[in-house]
Structures are given as C-alpha cells and as structure tokens.
N, C-alpha and C positions, 0 to 999 in steps of 0.2 A: 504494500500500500504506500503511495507516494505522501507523504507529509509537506506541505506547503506555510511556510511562517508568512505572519503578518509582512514584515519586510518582503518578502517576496512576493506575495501577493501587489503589493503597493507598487513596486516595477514592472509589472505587465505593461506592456500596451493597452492604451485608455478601452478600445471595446472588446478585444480578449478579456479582460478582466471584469468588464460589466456582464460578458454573456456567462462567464464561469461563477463569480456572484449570483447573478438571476438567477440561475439553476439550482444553487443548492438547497434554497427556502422547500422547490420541488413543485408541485402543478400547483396553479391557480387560476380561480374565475377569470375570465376574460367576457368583461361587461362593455357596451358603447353607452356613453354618456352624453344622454342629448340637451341641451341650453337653448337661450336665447337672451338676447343684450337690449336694452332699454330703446335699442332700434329697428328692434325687431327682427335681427338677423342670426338665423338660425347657427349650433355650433354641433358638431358629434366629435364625441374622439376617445378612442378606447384606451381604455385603464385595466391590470391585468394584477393589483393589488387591492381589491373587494375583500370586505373583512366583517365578520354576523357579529355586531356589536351587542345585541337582546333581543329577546321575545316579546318582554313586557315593561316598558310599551317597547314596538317593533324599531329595533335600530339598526344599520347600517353603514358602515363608513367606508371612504377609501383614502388611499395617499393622492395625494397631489404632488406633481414635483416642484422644486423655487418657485416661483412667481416671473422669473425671466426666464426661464424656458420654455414652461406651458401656461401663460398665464386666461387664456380664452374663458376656461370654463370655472374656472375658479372665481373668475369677474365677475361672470355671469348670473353665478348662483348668489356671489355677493348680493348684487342687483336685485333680483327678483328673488331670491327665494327659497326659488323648486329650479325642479330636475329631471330627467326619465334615468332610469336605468334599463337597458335592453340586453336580452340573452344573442350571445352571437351563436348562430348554429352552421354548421358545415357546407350548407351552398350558399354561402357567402363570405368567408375567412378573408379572399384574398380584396374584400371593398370593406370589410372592416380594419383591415391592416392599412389600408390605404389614407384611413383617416390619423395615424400617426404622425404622417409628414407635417411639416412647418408651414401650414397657409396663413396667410396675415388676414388679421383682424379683417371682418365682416365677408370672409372667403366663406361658405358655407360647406364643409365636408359632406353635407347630405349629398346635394351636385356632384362638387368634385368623386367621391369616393362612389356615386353611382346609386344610394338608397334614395328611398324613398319615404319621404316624411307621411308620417299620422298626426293627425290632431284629434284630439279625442273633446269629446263637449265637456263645456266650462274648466279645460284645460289651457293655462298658456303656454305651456314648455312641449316642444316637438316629440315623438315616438318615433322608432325604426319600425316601419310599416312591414320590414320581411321577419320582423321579431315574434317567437310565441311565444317570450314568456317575457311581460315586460311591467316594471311599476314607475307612480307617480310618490319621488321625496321631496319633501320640506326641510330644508335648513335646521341645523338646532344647536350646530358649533362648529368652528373651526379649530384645530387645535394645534399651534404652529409646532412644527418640533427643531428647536433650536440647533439641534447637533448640524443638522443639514439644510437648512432651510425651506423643507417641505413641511407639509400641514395632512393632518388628519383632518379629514371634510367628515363631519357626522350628520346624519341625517333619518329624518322618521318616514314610515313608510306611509304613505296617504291609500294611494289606490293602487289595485295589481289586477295585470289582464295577462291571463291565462285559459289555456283548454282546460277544460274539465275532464278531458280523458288522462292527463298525466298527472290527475291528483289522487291518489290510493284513498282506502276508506279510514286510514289512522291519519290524515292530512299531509303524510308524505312526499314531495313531487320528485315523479320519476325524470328530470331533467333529458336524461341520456333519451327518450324518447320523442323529445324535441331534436333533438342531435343538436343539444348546445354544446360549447367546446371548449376546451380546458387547455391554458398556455403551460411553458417553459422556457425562461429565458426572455430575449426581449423580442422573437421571433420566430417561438418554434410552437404549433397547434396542435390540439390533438383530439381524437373522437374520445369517448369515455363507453363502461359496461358496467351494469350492477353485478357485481360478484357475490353480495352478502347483505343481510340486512342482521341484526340481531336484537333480541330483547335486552331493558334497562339492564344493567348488571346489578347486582347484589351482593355483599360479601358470603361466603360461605357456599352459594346456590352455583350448579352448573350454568354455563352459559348455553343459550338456546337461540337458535336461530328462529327469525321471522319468516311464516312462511305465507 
C-alpha cells in the first residue's frame, strides 16, 4: 500500500491532486441547482457535495465554493430566497456536466447546457424539466467556513415532485429507478443498484434484512 504525507500530497500538480482528493470522500449526490437573480435571469449548475442535514424539520445543505469562483448561485439564493434542487439521471450527465463551465453573469446554463426549464405555479425559482425527482428550498443559513472560504448553504425543504412509483410503502425512495447518478471526483459519473436494505439495528438482536 503506497503511503502519501501531507507534504506530498501538497506538491502535486494543482488538478492531479484535486481529482485524487475528490475521490477519497468516495461517491456522492450529484444535484443541479436551479436560481434566479432579481432580473430574472435564470442560473443551473451542478454541485456534487449535497449533505441530509435533518428530518425534523426537513434540512439540506451543500458547499458552495469562495465567492470568486462560483459566485452565480450563491447570489442568487442570497436575493430571493429559494432554490430547486434537481436529480441528475443518466440521459442527461453529459448537459449537466456542461453546466460546470464558467459562463458570466446573466448566461443562463438552462440554454447553454441544452435543459429545459419548469416552472411550477406560484413558484419563482426554475426546475430541470428532464428531472424526476426534484424539490423547492428556502434559505435558512449560510455558514461560511473560514478555513477555505466556502460556505455551507442550509436550507429547508418546501415542496418535492416526484413519481409515486419510486416511493416504497415505508417512505423509502428507490432513486436508482429514476436512474439518478452518483459522482466521483470532479468528473467521473456513475449509475447506482440496490444491493440491501436492512432493518433498524439493535444491540444484542440479529441483523435482518428488509425484504
């Protein structure tokens, strides 16, 4: 097994070493985050650190990077609010990936990147219309994290539009049946499969699968 110190790591080459960092965390959500700015100009752009902050009441957070790197959506949410969060599923990876690139201020990634916007009534903030599993959040902190100068965006869950065929009878959602898609790294996608389900645990008691 190769062993790699801090100092060595820190010598890499700048994106060798952010794709080998990225990786080790290991798979995560890969959500498009849809906005809009006090001029009405729509924003998407995917985020691939989504984090289950609670159940009660329903929270959600993700990182934001600095403010001079990605600052579109983070301004935005400033502004108004809310937000969408949208599942990315497998015929469409390479127009959600699209929406990563650096477009300037009032470029709308819906366009550019090829989706297609929803609006859902008495909603102001955009949907990805090729989405089936998608919610409407509310603001309720930012949380800068000094080390680096990104922010934990927190947010409460309002409204969520989903099939009801990928919801179990224990409220479960079987995602993988949307063929939403799960990242690694700062570019690498991947389909997902239920392997297992199992019941609460308990000390003492065997563990039993859900069937």
């Amino acid at each position: 097994m190769n062993h790699f110190s801090k100092t060595a790591i820190q010598s890499w080459e700048r994106f060798y070493r952010a794709n080998f960092i990225n990786c080790l965390s290991g798979f995560k959500s890969a959500t498009l985050i849809g906005t809009i700015n006090k001029e009405n100009k729509t924003n998407l752009a995917i985020f691939s650190n989504i984090v289950h902050i609670g159940a009660a009441p329903a929270l959600i957070g993700f990182i934001n990077r600095p403010t001079d790197a990605a600052p579109h959506t983070i301004k935005n949410i400033e502004a108004t609010g809310f937000y969408s969060m949208n599942h990315i599923h497998s015929s469409f990876i390479k127009k959600a990936h699209q929406t990563s690139a650096k477009y300037a201020e009032g470029e709308s990634e819906f366009e550019k990147a090829g989706l297609a916007i929803e609006w859902k009534e008495n909603i102001g903030v955009p949907f990805v219309a090729e989405s089936r599993i998608k919610y409407l959040m509310e603001l309720t902190e930012i949380v800068p994290i000094k080390h680096n100068g990104s922010f934990l965006v927190i947010g409460a869950i309002q409204d969520v539009f989903v099939d009801e065929t990928l919801i179990d009878k224990d409220g479960f959602l079987h995602i993988e049946k949307a063929c939403s898609i799960t990242s690694l790294g700062i570019d690498g996608y991947y389909e997902t499969s239920l392997k297992a389900r199992y019941k609460y645990a308990k000390p003492g008691i065997a563990t039993e699968a859900i069937k």
